[in-house]
CHARMM internal coordinates of N, CA and C (Angstrom, degrees):
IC EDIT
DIST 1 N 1 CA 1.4482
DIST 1 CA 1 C 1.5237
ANGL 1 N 1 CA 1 C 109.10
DIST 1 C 2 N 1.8103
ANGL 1 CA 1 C 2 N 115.62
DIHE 1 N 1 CA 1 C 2 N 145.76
DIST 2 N 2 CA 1.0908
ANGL 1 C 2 N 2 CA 122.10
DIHE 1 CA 1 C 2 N 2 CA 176.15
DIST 2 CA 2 C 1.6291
ANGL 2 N 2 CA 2 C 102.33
DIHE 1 C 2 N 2 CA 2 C -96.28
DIST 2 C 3 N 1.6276
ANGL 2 CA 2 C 3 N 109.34
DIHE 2 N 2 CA 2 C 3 N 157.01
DIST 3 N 3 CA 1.4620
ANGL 2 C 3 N 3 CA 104.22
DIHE 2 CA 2 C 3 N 3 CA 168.59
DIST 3 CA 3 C 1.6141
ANGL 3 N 3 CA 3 C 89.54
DIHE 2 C 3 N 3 CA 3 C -122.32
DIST 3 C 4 N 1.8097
ANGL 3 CA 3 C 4 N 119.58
DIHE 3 N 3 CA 3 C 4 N 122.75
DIST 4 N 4 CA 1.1284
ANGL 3 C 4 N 4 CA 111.80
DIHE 3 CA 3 C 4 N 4 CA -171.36
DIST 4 CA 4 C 1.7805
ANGL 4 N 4 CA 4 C 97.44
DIHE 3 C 4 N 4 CA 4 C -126.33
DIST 4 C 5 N 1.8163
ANGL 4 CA 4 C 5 N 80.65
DIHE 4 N 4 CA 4 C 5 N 136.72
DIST 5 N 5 CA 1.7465
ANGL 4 C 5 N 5 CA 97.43
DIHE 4 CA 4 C 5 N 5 CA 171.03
DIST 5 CA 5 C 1.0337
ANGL 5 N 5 CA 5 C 139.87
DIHE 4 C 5 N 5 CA 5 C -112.75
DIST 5 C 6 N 1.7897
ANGL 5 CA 5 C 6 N 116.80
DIHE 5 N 5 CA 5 C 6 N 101.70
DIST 6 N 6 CA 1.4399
ANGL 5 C 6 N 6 CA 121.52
DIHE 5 CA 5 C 6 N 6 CA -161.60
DIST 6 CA 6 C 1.9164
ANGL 6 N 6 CA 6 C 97.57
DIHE 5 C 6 N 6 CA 6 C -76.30
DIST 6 C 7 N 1.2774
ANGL 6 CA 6 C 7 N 107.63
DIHE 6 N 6 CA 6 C 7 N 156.18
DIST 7 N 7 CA 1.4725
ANGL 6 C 7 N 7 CA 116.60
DIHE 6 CA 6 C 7 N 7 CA -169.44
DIST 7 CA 7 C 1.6861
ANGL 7 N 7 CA 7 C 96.24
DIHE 6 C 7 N 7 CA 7 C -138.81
DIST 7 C 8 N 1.1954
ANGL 7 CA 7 C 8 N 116.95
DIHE 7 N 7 CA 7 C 8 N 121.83
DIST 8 N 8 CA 1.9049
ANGL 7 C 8 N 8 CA 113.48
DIHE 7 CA 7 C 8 N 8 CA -171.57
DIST 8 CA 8 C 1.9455
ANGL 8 N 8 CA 8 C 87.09
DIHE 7 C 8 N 8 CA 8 C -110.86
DIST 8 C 9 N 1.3199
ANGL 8 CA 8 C 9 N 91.31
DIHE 8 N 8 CA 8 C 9 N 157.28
DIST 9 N 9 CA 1.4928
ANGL 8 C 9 N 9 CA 112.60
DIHE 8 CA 8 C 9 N 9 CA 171.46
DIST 9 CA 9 C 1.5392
ANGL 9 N 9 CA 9 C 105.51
DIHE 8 C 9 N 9 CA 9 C -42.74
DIST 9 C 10 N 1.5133
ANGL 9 CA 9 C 10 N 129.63
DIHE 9 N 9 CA 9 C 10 N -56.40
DIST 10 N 10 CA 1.3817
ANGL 9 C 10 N 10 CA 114.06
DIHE 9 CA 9 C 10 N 10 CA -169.85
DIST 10 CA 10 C 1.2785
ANGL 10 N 10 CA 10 C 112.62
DIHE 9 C 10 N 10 CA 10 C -93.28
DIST 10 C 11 N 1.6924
ANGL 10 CA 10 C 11 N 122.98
DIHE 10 N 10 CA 10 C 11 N 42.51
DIST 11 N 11 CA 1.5081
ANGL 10 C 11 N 11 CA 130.06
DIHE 10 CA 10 C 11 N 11 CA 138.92
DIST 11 CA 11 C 1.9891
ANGL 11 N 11 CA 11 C 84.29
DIHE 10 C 11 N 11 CA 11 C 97.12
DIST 11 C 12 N 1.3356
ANGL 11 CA 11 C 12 N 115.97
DIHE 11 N 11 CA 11 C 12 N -26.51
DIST 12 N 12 CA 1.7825
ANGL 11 C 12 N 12 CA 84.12
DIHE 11 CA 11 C 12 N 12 CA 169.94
DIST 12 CA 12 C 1.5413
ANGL 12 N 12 CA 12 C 130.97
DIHE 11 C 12 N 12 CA 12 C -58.35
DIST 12 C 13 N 1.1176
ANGL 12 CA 12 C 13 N 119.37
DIHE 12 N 12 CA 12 C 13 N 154.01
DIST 13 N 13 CA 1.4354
ANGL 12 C 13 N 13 CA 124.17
DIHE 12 CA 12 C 13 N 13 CA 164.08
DIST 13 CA 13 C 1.7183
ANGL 13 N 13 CA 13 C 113.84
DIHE 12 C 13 N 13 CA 13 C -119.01
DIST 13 C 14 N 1.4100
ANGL 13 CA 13 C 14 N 108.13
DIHE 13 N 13 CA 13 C 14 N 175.32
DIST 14 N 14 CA 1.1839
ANGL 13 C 14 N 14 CA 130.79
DIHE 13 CA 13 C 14 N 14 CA -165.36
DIST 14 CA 14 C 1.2956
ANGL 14 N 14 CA 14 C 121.76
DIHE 13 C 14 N 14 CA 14 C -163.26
DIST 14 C 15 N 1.2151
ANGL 14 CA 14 C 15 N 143.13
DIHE 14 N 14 CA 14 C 15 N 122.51
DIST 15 N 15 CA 1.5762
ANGL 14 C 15 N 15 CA 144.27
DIHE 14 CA 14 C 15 N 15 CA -155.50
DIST 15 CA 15 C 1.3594
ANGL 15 N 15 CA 15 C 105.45
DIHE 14 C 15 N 15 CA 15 C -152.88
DIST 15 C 16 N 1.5996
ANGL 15 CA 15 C 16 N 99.24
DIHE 15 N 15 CA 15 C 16 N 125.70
DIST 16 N 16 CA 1.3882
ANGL 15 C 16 N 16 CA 135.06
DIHE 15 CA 15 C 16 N 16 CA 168.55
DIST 16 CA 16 C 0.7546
ANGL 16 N 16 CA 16 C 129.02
DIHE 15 C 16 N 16 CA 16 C -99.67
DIST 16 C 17 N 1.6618
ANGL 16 CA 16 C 17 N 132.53
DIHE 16 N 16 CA 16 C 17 N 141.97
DIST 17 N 17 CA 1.4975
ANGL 16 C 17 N 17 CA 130.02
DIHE 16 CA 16 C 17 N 17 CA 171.71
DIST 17 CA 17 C 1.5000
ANGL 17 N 17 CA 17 C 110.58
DIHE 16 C 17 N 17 CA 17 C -100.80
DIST 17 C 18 N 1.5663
ANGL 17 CA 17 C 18 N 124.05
DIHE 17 N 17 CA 17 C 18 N 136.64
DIST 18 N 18 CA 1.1796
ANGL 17 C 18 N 18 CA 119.83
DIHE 17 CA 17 C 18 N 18 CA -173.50
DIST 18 CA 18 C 1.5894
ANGL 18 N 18 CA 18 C 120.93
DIHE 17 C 18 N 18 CA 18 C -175.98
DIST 18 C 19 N 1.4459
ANGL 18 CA 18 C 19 N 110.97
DIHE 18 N 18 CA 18 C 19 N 126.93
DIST 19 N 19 CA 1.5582
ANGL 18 C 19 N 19 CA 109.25
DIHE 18 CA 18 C 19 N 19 CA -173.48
DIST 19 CA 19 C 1.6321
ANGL 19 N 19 CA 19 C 127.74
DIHE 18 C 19 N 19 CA 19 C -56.53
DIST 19 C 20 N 1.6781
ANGL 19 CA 19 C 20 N 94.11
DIHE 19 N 19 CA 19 C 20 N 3.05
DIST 20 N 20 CA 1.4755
ANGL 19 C 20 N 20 CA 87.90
DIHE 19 CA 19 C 20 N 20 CA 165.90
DIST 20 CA 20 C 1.1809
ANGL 20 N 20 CA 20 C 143.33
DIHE 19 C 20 N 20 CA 20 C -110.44
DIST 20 C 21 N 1.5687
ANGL 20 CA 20 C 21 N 141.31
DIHE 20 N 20 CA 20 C 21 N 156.47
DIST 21 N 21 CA 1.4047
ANGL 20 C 21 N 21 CA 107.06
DIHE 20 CA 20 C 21 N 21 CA -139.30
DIST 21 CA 21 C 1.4266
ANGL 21 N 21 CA 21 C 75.16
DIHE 20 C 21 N 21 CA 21 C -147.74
DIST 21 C 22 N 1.5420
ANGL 21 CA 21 C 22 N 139.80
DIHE 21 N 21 CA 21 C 22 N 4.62
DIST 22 N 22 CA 1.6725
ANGL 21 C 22 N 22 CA 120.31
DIHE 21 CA 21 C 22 N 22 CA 153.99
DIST 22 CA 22 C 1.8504
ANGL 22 N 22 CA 22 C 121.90
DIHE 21 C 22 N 22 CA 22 C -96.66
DIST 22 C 23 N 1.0775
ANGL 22 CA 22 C 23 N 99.35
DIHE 22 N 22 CA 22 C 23 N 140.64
DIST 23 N 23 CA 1.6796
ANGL 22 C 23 N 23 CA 113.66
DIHE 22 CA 22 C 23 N 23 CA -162.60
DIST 23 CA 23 C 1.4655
ANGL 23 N 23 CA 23 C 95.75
DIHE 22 C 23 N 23 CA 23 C -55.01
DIST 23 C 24 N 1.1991
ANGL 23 CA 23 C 24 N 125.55
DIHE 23 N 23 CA 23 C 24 N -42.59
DIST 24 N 24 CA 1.1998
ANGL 23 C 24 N 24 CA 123.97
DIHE 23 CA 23 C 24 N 24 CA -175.89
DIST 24 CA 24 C 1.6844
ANGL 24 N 24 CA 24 C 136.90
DIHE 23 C 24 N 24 CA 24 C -65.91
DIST 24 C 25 N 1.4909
ANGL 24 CA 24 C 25 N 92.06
DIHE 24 N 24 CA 24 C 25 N -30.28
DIST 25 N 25 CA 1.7866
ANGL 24 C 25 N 25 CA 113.71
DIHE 24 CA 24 C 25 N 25 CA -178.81
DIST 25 CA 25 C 1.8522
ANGL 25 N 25 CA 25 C 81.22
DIHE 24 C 25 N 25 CA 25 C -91.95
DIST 25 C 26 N 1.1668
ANGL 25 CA 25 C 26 N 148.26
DIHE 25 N 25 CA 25 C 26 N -69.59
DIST 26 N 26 CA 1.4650
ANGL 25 C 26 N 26 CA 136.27
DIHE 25 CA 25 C 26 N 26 CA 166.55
DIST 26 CA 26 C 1.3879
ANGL 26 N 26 CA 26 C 127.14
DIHE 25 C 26 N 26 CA 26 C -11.65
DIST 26 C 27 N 1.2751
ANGL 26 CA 26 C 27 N 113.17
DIHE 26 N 26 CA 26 C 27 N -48.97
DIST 27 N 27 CA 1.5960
ANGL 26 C 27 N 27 CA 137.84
DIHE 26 CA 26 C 27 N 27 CA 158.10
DIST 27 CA 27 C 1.4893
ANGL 27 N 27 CA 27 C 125.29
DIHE 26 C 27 N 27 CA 27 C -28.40
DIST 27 C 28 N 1.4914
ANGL 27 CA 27 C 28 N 85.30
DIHE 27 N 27 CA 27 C 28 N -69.51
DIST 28 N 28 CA 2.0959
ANGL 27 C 28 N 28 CA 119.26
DIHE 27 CA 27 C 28 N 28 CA -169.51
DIST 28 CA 28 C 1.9496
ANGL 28 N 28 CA 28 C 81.99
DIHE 27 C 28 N 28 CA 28 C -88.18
DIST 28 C 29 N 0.8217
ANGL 28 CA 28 C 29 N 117.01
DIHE 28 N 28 CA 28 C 29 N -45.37
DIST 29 N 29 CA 2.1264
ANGL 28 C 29 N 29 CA 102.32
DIHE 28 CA 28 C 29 N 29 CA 170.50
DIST 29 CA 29 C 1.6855
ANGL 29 N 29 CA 29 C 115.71
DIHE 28 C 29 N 29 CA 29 C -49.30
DIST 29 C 30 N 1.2036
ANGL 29 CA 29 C 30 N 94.06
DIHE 29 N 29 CA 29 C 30 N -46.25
DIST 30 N 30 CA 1.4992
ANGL 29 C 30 N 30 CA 108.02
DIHE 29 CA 29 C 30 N 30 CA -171.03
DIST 30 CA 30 C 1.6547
ANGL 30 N 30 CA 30 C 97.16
DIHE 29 C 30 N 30 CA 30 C -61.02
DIST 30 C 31 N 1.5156
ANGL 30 CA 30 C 31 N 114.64
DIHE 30 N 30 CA 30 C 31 N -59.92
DIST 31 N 31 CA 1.3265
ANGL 30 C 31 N 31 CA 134.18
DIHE 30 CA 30 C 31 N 31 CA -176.75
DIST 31 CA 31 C 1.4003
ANGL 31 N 31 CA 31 C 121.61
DIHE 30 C 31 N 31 CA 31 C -28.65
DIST 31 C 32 N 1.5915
ANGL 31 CA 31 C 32 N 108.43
DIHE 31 N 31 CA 31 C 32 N -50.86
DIST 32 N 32 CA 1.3764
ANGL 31 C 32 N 32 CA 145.87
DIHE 31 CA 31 C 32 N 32 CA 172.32
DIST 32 CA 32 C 1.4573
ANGL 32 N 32 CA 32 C 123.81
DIHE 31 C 32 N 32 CA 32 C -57.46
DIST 32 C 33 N 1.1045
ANGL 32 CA 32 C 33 N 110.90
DIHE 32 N 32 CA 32 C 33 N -49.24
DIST 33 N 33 CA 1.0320
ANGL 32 C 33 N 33 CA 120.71
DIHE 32 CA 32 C 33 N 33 CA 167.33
DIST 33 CA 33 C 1.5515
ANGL 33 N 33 CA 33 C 140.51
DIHE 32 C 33 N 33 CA 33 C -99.58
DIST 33 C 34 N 1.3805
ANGL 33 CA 33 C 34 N 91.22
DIHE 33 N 33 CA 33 C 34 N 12.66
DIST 34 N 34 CA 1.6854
ANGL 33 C 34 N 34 CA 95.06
DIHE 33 CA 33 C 34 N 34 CA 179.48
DIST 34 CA 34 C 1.7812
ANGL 34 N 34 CA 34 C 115.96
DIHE 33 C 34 N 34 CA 34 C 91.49
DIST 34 C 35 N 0.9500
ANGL 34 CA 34 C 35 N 125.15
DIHE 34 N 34 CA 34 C 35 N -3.88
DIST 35 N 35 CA 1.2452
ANGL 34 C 35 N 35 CA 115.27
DIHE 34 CA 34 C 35 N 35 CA -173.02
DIST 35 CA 35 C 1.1651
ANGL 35 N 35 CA 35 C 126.68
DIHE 34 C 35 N 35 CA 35 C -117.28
DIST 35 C 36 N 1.3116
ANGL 35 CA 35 C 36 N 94.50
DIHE 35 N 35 CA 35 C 36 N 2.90
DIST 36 N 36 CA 2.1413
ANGL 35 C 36 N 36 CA 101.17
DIHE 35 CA 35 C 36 N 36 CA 166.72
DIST 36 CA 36 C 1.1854
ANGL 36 N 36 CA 36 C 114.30
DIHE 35 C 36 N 36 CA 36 C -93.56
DIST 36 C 37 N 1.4844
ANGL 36 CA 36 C 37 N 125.14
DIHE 36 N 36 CA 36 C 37 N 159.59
DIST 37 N 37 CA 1.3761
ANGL 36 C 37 N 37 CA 123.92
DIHE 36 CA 36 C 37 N 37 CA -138.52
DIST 37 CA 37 C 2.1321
ANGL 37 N 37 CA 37 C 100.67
DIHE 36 C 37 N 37 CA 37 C -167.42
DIST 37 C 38 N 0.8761
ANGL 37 CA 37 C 38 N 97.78
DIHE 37 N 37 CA 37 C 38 N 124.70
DIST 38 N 38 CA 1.5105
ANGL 37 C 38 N 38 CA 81.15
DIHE 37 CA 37 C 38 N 38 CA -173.83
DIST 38 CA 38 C 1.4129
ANGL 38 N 38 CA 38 C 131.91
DIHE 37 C 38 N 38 CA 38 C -87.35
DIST 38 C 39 N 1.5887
ANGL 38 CA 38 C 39 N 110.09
DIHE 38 N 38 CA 38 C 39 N 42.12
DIST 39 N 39 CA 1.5997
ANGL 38 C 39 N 39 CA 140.50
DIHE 38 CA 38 C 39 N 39 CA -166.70
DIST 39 CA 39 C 1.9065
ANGL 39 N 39 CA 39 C 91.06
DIHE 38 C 39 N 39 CA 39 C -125.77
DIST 39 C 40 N 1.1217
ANGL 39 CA 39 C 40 N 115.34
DIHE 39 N 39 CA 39 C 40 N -0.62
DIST 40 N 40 CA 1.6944
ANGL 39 C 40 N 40 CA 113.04
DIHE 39 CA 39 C 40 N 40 CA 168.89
DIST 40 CA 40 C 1.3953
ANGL 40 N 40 CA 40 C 91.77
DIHE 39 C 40 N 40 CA 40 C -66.23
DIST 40 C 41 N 1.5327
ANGL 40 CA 40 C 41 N 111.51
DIHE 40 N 40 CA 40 C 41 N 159.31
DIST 41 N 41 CA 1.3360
ANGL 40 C 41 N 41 CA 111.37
DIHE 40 CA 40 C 41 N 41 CA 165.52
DIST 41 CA 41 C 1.6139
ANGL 41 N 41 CA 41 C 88.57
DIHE 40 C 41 N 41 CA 41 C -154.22
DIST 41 C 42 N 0.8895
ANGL 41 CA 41 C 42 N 132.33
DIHE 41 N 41 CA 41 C 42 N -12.12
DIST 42 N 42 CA 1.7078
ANGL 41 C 42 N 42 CA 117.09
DIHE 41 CA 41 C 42 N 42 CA 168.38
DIST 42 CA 42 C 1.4176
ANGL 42 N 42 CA 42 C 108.40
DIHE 41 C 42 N 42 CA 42 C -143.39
DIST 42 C 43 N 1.3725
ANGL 42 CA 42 C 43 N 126.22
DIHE 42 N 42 CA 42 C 43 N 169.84
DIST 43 N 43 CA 1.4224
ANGL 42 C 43 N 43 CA 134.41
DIHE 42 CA 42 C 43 N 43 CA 143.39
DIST 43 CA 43 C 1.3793
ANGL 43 N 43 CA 43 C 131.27
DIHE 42 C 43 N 43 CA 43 C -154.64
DIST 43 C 44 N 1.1254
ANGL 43 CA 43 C 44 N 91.43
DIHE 43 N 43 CA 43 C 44 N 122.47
DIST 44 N 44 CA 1.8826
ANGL 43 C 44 N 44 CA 105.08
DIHE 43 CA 43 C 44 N 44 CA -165.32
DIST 44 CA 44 C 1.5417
ANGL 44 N 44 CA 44 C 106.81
DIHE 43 C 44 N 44 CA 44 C -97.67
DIST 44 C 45 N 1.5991
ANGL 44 CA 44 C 45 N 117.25
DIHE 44 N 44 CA 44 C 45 N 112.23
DIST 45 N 45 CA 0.8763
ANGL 44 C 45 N 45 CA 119.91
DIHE 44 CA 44 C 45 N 45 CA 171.18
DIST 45 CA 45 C 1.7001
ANGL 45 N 45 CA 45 C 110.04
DIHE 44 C 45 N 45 CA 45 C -81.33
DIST 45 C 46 N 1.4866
ANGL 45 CA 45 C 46 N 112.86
DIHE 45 N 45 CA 45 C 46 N 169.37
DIST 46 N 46 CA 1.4862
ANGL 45 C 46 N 46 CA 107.82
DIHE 45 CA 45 C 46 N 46 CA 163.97
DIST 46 CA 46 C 1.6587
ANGL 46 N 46 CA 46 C 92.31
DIHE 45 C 46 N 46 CA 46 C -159.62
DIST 46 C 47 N 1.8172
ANGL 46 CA 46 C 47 N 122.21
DIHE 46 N 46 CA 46 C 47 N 177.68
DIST 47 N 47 CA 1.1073
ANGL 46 C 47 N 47 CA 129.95
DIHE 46 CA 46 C 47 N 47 CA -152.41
DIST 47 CA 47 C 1.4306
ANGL 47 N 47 CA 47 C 67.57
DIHE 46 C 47 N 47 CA 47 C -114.61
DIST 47 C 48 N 1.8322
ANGL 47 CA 47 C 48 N 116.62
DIHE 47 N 47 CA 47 C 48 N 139.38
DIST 48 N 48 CA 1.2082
ANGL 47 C 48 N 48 CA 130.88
DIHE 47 CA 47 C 48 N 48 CA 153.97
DIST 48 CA 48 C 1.8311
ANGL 48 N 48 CA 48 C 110.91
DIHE 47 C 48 N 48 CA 48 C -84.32
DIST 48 C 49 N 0.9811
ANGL 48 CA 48 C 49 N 117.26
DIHE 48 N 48 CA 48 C 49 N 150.30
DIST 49 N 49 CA 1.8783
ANGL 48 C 49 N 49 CA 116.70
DIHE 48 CA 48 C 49 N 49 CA 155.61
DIST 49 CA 49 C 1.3329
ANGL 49 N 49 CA 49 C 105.23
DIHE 48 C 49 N 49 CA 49 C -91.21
DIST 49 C 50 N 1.6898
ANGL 49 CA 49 C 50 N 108.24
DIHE 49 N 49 CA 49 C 50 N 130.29
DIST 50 N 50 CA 1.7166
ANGL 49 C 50 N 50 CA 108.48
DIHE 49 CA 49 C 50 N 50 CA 165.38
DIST 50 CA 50 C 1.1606
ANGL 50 N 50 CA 50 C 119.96
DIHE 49 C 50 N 50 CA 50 C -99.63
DIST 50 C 51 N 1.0822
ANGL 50 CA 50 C 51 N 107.58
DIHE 50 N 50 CA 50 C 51 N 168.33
DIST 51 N 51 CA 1.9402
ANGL 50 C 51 N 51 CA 77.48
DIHE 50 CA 50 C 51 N 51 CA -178.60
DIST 51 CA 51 C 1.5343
ANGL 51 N 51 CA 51 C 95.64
DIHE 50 C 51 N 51 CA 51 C -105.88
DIST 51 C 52 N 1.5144
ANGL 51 CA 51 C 52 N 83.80
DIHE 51 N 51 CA 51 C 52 N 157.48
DIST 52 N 52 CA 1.8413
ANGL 51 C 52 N 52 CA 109.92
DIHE 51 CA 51 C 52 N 52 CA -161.84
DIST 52 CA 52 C 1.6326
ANGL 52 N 52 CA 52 C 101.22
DIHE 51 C 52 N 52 CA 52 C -126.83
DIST 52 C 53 N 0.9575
ANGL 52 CA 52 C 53 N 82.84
DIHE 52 N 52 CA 52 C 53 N 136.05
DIST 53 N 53 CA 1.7474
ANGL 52 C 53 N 53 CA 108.60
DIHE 52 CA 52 C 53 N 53 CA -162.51
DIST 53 CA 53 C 1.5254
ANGL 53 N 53 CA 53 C 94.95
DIHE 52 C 53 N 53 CA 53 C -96.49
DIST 53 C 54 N 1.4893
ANGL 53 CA 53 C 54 N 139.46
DIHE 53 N 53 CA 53 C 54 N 109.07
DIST 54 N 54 CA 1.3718
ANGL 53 C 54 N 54 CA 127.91
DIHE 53 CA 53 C 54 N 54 CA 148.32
DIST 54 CA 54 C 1.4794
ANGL 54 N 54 CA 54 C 109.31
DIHE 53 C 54 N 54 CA 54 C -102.51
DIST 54 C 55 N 1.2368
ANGL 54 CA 54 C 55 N 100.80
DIHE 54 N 54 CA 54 C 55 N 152.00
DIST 55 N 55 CA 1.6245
ANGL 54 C 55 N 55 CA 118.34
DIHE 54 CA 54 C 55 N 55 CA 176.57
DIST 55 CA 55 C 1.8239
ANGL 55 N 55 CA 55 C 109.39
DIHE 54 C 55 N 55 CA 55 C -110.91
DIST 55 C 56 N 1.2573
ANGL 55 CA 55 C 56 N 101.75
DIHE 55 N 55 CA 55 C 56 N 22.95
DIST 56 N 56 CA 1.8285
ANGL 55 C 56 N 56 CA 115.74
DIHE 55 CA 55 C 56 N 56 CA -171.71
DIST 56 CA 56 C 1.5750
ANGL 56 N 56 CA 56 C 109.18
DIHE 55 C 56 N 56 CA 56 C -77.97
DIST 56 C 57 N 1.4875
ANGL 56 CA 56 C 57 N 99.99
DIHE 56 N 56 CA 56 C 57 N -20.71
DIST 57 N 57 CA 1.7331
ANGL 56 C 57 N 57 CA 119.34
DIHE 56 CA 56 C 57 N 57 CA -172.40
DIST 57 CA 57 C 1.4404
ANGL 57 N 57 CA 57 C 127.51
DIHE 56 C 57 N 57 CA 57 C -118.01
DIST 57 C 58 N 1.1699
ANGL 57 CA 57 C 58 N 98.71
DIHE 57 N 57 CA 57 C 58 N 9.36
DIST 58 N 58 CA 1.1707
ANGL 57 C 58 N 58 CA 117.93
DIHE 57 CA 57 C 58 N 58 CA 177.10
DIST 58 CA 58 C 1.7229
ANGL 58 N 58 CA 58 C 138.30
DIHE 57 C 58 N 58 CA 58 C -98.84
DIST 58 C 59 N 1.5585
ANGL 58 CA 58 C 59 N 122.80
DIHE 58 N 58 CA 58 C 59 N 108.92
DIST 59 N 59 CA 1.7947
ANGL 58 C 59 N 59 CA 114.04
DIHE 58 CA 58 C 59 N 59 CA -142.51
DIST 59 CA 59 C 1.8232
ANGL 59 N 59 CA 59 C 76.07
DIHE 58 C 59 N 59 CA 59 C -106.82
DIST 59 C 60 N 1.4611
ANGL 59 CA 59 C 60 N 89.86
DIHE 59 N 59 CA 59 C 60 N 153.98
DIST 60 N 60 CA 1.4363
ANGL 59 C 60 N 60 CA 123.25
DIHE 59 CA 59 C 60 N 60 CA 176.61
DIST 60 CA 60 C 1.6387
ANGL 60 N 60 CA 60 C 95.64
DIHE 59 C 60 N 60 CA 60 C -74.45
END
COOR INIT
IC SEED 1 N 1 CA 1 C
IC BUILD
């Protein structure tokens, strides 16, 4: 999972979680759904950690 941070011209932000991790398919998502706006002026994706469950350590 991506944790992505839209940044608008008058300094608000807004952050999404989402399996996509190119600026461009993020873009055409945004596009799609109504929520892009042409007051974006950056977006910083980053790699979230999920948490991951192993059962490798675990005694009966």
């Amino acid at each position: 999972m991506y944790l992505v941070e839209i940044i608008y011209a008058d300094g608000s932000t807004k952050k999404i979680r989402t399996k996509l991790s190119d600026e461009q398919k993020i873009i055409k998502f945004l596009k799609l759904t109504g929520d892009w706006s042409s007051s974006i002026i950056k977006i910083n994706i980053s790699e979230t950690q999920g948490s991951v469950c192993s059962y490798q350590n675990i005694e009966e």
